[in-house]
Each structure stands twice: as structure tokens, then as C-alpha cells.
C-alpha positions, 0 to 999 in steps of 0.5 A: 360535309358542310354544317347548315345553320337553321334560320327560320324561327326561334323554336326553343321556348325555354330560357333561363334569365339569370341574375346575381342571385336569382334564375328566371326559367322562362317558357314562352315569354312566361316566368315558370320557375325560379331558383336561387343561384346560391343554393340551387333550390326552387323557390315555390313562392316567388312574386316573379312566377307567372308573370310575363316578360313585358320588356326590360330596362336599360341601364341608367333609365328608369322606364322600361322599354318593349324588347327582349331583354340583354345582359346587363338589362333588368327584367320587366316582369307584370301581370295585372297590378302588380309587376317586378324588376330584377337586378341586372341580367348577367346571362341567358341560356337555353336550360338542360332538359334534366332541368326542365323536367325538374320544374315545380308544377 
């Protein structure tokens, strides 16, 4: 029996943008939750949270670009007057839904 792979539209809208210190839970393009790698607490009160993924930054450039971002990109986060950047992702995945269940509200 042959595995078929689906190929229509992203339905997943969860993912987590990691960097060196810190995770991005990310619903739909929108930062719902962060928590320090390190110690694996949720971080109630972060700049980052709900802030909508506006695109990224290359590495060596100073302006970010529409786009989703990469490893080895930086995060452009904004919403108005006032946006972030992160340090360079280092990967992005689909989080557990033990770990989705366990976002602060």
C-alpha cells in the first residue's frame, strides 16, 4: 500500500519559531505564547506576544523582507508602533498538543 502525501493547503496552524534562548508558539501567523528554552517556563509578559509575523530578516541585511522566515533568519515581529526582532532562528516545528493545550491564556 502506497503512502499518499496530501498536497493541497497548509492546514497546521501552529508552529513554534525557535531561537537560541527563546520559543515563538505561533498560531496563525500570530505570536500566542513564548517560553524560555532554558528553563521551560512560559513567559507571561513578553514584547513578542501578539504580535503578527510581518516577515524576516537575512542574515547580513538590516531591513526586513515580506516572507516566511528560515533558519538562520531573524523573526520581524510588529504590530502598531512597535515591532521586534529576534535572534536568528535555529529551527521551526509543529509543537505537541500536550504543549498546545498548555498555553497561557
Amino acid at each position: 500500500m502506497a503512502i499518499q502525501r496530501y498536497e493541497g493547503d497548509e492546514r497546521r496552524t501552529h508552529k513554534v519559531f525557535i531561537t537560541k534562548n527563546t520559543e515563538y508558539h505561533v498560531r496563525a501567523g500570530e505570536v500566542v505564547a513564548v517560553r524560555s528554552r532554558g528553563s521551560k517556563d512560559w513567559i507571561d509578559v513578553h514584547q513578542a506576544l501578539t504580535m503578527k509575523i510581518e516577515g524576516f530578516i537575512a542574515s547580513g541585511a538590516h531591513l526586513p523582507q515580506l516572507g516566511t522566515p528560515r533558519p538562520g533568519q531573524r523573526l520581524y515581529l510588529a504590530r502598531a508602533n512597535d515591532d521586534v526582532v529576534t535572534s536568528p532562528v535555529v529551527a521551526i516545528v509543529r509543537p505537541p498538543k500536550a504543549v498546545v493545550s498548555e498555553y497561557p491564556s
